[in-house]
C-alpha positions as CSV (number, residue, x, y, z in Angstrom):
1,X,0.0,0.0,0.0
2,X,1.0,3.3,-0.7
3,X,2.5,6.0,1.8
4,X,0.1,8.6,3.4
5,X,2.1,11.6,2.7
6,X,1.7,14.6,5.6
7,X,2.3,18.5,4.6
8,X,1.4,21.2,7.0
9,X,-1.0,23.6,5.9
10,X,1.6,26.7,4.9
11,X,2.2,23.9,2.1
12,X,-1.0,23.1,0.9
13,X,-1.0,26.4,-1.3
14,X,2.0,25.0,-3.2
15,X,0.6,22.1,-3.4
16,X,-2.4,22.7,-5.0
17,X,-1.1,25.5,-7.7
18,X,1.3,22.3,-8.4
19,X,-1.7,19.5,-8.3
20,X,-4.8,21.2,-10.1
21,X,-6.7,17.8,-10.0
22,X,-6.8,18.2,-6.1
23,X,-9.3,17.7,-3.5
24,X,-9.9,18.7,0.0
25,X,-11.9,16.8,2.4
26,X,-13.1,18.1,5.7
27,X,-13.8,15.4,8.0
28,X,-14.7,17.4,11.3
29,X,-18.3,17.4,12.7
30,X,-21.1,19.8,11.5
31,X,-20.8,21.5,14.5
32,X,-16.7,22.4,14.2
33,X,-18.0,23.6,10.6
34,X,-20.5,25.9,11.8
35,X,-18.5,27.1,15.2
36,X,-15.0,27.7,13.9
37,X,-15.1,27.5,10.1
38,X,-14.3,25.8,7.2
39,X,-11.7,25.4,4.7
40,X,-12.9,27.4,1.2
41,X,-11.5,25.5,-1.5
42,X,-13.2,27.4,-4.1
43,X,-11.2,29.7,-3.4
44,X,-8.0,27.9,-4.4
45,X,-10.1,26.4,-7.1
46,X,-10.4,22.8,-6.1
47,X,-13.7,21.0,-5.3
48,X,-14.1,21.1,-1.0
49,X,-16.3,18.3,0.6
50,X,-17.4,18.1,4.1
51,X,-18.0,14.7,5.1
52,X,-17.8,13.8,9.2
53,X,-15.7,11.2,10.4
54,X,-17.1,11.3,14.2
55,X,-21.3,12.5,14.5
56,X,-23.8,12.9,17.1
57,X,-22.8,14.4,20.7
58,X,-20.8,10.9,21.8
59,X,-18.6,11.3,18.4
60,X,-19.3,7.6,16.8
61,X,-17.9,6.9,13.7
62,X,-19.6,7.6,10.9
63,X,-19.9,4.1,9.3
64,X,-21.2,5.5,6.4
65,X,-18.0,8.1,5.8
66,X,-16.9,5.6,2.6
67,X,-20.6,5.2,1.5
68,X,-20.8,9.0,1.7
69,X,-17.2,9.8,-0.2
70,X,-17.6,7.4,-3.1
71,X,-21.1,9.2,-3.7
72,X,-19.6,12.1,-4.4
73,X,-17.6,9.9,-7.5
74,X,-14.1,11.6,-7.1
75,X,-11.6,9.8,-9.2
76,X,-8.6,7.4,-7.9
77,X,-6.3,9.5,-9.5
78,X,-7.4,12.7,-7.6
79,X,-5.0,14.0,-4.9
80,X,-7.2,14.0,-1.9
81,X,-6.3,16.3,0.9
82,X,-7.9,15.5,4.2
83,X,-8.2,18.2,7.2
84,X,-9.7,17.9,10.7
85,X,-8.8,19.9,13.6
86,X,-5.6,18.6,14.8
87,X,-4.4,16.0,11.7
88,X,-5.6,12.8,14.3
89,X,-9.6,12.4,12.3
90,X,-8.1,13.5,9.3
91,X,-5.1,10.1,9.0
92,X,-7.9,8.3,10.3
93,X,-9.9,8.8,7.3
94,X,-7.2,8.5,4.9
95,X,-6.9,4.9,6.5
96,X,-10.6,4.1,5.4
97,X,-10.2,5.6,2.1
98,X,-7.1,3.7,1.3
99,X,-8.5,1.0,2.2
100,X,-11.2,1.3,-0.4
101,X,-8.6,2.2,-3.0
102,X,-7.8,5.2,-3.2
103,X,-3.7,6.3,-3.3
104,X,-3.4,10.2,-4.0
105,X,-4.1,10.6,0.5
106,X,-2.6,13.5,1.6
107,X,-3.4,14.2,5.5
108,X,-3.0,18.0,6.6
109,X,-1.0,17.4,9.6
110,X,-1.7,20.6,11.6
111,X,-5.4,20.7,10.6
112,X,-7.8,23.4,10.3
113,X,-7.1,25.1,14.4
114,X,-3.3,23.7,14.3
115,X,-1.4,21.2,16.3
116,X,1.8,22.9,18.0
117,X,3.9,20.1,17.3
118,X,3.5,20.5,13.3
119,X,2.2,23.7,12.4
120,X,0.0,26.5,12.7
121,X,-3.0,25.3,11.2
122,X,-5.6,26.4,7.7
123,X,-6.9,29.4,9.8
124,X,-3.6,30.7,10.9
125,X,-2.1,30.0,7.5
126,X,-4.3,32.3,6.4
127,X,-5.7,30.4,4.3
128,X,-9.4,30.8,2.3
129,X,-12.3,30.0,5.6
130,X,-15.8,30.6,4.6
């Protein structure tokens, strides 16, 4: 299987002007989205989904969070960036989705708020938030 590559979020930028056929997916729970923010993708002109990992109060797994990804038909050759809050959800889901095939995984290690041991997160990276 192939390596889940991490790049803090001052990268993602870069990456994306360099990887045009990019995705991000935001795995954090409705209530993250609608309390701190959300990545705008649009805005770097790549497709953003929002699919939860973790849902209802007690955080359960979603077990439909594959179901719910390959319904939205993103190819196997996309590069699919995954955020959460910390970069902990976000590797968990890149897990399930390699597991179902797909290789491009590309976990934003310092997630959307930031994790102090590897970077300063989407929001403080200034990058796009709706």
């Amino acid at each position: 299987m192939n390596e889940i590559f991490s790049i803090p979020s001052e990268k993602v930028k870069d990456f994306i002007n360099n990887n045009n056929d990019s995705v991000i997916l935001d795995v954090r729970t409705e209530e993250e989205w609608n309390m701190v923010g959300k990545p705008d993708g649009e805005a770097l002109n790549v497709k953003t989904l929002f699919i939860s990992l973790l849902i209802g109060p007690d955080r359960q797994r979603n077990e439909n969070f594959t179901k719910d990804f390959n319904e939205k038909k993103i190819s196997k050759k996309n590069n699919i960036l995954i955020i959460c809050r910390s970069g902990v959800r976000s590797m968990a889901a890149a897990k399930l989705l390699q597991q179902q095939g797909y290789t491009n995984l590309i976990n934003i290690s310092d997630g959307f708020e930031g994790n102090p041991s590897t970077g300063e997160g989407w929001k403080k990276s200034r990058l796009p938030c709706k």
